[in-house]
C-alpha positions as CSV (number, residue, x, y, z in Angstrom):
1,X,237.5,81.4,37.0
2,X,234.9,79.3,35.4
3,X,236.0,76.6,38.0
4,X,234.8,78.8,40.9
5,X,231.7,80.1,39.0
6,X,230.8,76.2,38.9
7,X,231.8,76.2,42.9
8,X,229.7,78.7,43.9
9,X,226.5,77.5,42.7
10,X,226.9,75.0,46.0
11,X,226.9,78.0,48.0
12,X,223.5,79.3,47.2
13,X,223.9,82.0,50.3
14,X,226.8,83.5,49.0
15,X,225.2,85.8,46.3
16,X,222.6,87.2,48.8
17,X,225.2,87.8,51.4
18,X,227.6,89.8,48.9
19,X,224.8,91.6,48.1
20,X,223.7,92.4,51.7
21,X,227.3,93.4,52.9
22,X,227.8,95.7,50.0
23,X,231.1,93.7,49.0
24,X,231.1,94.3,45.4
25,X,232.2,90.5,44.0
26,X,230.7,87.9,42.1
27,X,230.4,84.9,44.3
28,X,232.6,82.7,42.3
29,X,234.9,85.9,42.0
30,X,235.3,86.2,46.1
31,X,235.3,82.3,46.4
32,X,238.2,82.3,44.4
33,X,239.8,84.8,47.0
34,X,238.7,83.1,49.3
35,X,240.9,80.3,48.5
36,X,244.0,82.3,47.6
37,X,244.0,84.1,50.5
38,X,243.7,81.3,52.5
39,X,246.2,78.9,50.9
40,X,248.9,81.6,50.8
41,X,248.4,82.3,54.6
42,X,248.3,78.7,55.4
43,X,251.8,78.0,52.9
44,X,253.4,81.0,55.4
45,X,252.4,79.4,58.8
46,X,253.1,75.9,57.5
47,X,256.7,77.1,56.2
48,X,257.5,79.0,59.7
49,X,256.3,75.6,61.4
50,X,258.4,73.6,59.3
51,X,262.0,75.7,59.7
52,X,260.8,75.6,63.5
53,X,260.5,71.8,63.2
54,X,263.6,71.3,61.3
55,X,265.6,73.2,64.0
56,X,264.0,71.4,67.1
57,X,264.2,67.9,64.9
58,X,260.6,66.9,65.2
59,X,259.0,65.7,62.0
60,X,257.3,67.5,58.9
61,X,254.3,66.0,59.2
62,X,252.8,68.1,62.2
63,X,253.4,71.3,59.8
64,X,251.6,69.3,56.8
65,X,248.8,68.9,59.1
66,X,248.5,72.4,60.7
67,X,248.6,73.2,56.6
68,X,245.2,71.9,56.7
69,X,244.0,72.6,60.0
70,X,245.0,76.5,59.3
71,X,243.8,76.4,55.8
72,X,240.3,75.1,56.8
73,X,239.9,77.8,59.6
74,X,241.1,80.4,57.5
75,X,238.7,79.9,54.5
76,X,236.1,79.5,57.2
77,X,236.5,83.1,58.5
78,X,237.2,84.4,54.9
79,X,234.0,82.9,53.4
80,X,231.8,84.0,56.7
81,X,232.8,88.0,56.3
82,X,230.1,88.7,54.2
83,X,227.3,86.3,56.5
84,X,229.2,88.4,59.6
85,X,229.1,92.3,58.0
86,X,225.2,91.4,57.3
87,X,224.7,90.4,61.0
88,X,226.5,93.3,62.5
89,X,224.8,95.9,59.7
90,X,221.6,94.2,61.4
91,X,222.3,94.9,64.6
92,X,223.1,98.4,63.6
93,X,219.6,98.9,62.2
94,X,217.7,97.0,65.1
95,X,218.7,99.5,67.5
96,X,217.2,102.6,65.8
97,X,214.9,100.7,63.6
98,X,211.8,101.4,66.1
99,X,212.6,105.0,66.2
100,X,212.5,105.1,62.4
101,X,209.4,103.6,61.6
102,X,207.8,105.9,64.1
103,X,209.2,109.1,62.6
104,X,208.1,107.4,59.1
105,X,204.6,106.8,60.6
106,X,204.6,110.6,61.9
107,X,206.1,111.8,58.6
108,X,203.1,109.8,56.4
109,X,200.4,110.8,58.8
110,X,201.2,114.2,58.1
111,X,200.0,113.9,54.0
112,X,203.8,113.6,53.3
113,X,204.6,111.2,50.0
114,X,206.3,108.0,50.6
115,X,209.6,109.5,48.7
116,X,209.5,112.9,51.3
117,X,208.7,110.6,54.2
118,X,212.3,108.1,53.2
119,X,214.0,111.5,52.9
120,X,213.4,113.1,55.6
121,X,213.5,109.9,58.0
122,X,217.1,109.1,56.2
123,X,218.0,113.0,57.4
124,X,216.8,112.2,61.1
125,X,218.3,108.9,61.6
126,X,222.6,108.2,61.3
127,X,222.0,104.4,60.9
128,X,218.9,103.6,59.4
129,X,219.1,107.0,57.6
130,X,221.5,105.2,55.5
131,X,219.2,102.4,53.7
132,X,216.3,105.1,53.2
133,X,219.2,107.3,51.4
134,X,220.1,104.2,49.5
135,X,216.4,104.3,47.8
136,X,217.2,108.1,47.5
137,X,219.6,108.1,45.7
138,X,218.6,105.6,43.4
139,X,215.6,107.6,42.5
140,X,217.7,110.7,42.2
141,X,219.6,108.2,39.2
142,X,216.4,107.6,37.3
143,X,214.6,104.5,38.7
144,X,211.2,104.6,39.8
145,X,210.8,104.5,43.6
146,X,208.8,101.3,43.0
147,X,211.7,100.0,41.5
148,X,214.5,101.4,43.6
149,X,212.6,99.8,46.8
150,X,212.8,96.7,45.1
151,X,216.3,96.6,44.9
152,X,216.5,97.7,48.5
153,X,214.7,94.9,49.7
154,X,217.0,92.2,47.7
155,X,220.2,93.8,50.1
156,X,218.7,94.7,53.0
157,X,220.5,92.9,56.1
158,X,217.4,93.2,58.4
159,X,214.4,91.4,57.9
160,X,212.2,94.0,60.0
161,X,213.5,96.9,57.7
162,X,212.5,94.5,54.7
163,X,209.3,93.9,56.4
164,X,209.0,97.9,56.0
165,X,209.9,98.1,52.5
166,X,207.8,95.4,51.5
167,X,204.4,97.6,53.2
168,X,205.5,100.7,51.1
169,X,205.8,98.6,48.2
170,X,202.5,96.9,48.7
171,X,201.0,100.8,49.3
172,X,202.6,102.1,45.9
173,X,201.4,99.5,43.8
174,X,197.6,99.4,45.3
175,X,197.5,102.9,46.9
176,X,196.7,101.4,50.0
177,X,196.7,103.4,53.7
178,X,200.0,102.3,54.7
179,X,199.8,103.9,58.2
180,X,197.8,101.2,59.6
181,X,200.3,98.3,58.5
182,X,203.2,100.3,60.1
183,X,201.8,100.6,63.0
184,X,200.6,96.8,63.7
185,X,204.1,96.4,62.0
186,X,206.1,98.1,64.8
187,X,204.0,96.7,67.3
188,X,205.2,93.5,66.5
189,X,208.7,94.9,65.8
190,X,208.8,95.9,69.7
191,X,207.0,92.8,71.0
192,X,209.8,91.1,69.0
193,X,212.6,93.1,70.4
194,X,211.3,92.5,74.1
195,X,211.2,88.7,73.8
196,X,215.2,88.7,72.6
197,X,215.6,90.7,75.8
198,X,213.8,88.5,77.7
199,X,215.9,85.4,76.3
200,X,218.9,87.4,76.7
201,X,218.5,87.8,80.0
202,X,217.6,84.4,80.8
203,X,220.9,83.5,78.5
204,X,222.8,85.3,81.1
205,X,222.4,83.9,83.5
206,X,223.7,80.4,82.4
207,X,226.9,82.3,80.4
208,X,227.5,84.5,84.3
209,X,228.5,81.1,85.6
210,X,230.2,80.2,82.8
211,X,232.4,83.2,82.9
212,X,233.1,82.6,87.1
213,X,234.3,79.2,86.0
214,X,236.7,80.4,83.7
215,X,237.5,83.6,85.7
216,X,237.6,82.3,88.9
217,X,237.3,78.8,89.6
218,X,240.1,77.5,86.7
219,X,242.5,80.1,87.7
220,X,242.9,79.1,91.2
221,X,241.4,75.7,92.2
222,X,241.8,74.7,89.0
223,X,245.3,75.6,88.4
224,X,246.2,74.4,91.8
225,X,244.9,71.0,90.8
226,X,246.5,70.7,88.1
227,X,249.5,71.8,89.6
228,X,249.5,69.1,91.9
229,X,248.4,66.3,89.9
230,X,251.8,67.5,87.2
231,X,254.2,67.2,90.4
232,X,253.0,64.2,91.6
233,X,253.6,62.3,88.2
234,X,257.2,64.4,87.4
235,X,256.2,67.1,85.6
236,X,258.6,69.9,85.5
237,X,256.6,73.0,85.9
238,X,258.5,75.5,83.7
239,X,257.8,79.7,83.1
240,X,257.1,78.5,79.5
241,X,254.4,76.3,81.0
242,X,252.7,78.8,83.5
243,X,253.1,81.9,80.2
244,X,251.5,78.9,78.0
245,X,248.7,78.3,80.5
246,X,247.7,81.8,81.2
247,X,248.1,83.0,77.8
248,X,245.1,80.5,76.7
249,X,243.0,80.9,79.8
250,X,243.1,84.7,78.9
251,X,241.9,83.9,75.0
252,X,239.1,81.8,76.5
253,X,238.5,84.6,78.3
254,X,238.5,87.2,75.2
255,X,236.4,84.8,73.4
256,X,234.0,84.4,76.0
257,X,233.5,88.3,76.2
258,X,233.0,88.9,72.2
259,X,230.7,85.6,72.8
260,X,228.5,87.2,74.7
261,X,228.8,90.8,73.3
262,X,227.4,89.1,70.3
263,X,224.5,87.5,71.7
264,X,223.2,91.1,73.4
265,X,220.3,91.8,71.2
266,X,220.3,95.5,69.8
267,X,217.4,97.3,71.0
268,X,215.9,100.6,71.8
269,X,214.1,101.5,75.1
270,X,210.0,101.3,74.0
């Protein structure tokens, strides 16, 4: 374990990431899992490859090096959950966060407290909600609300919300008016949101004729092509060929789609 511990401090993301998905390990703890999951997954595919190999007589060493190639791309995705939870929990908060901050606006323009102003916005709002209750509930434990909104901002995936935290932190430690803040704070909140669409849509453009490449173009022309050019040298075009080929034009194609779900910013109408 100590091993790990000492692994981890190369990995000086990790800790904040854990923190920010709510995954409840110790960074050397969930590299070590990391690893072992990984390794054991990669041991199963390399041992299928190798009684596949053995039965067609090709050699070992292709399955020694899928070993690798399978246990690199494995601890990749293993090691990125936590980065990946914290991007989609920002999204999440992004698209109701301007909402929010209104209502909390409203809610401390009306002479409410800062704690009454969290609690009801976390009663009005499904996804946000959730991070206001988070302060909540600590304060409902016995910290100070200066102290629970502190914690809050150490695992809190969006940097806008954090943005929001720190002005009510600011206001409880000085008694500033934090009214004022919050509003030139969502101003800039939306102004940021629009640009994203803006570069969004500008994004789509280039990924639309992507996708008709790939959708369209490959398919047919392509395919013919290709077709063509494997006769002429004495290819035999098999079923097992044409099932091979269409099986990875259609992950392309399912790649290409959660690409581009993923780069569609997460924003409300102003």
């Amino acid at each position: 374990m100590l091993l790990f511990d000492n692994l981890a401090k190369y990995f000086p993301l990790l800790g904040p990431s854990l923190k920010a998905a709510r995954i409840g390990f110790t960074p050397g703890d969930y590299l070590k899992r990391c690893v072992v999951s990984s390794l054991s997954i990669s041991l199963l595919v390399s041992l299928l490859l190798s009684i596949i190999s053995i039965t067609l007589g090709l050699s070992l060493w292709f399955s020694l090096l899928f070993f690798f190639v399978f246990f690199a791309f494995f601890f990749f995705y293993f090691f990125n959950i936590p980065a990946f939870n914290v991007l989609r929990s920002e999204k999440v908060v992004e698209s109701e966060i301007v909402s929010a901050v209104r209502f909390l606006i409203m809610e401390l323009k009306s002479e409410r407290s800062i704690y009454s102003a969290l609690q009801n916005t976390s009663r009005n709002f499904a996804l946000t909600g959730i991070y206001f209750d988070e302060i909540i509930n600590s304060v409902k434990l016995g910290k100070t609300l200066e102290d629970s909104i502190k914690e809050a901002v150490e695992i809190c995936p969006s940097p806008h919300l954090r943005q929001v935290y720190w002005q009510l932190l600011n206001s409880l430690q000085t008694g500033a008016d934090i009214t004022a803040a919050l509003e030139n704070l969502l101003e800039d909140i939306v102004e940021t949101q629009k640009i994203k669409v803006e570069e969004y849509g500008r994004e789509l453009s280039a990924l639309s004729l992507f996708y008709m490449m790939i959708s369209i173009i490959i398919p047919t022309v392509g395919f013919i092509i290709i077709t063509a050019v494997l006769t002429f040298v004495g290819f035999s075009i098999t079923l097992t060929f044409l099932l091979g080929f269409w099986v990875v034009l259609s992950l392309v194609q399912y790649f290409f789609l959660i690409m581009t779900s993923y780069r569609r910013p997460a924003v409300e109408a102003y």
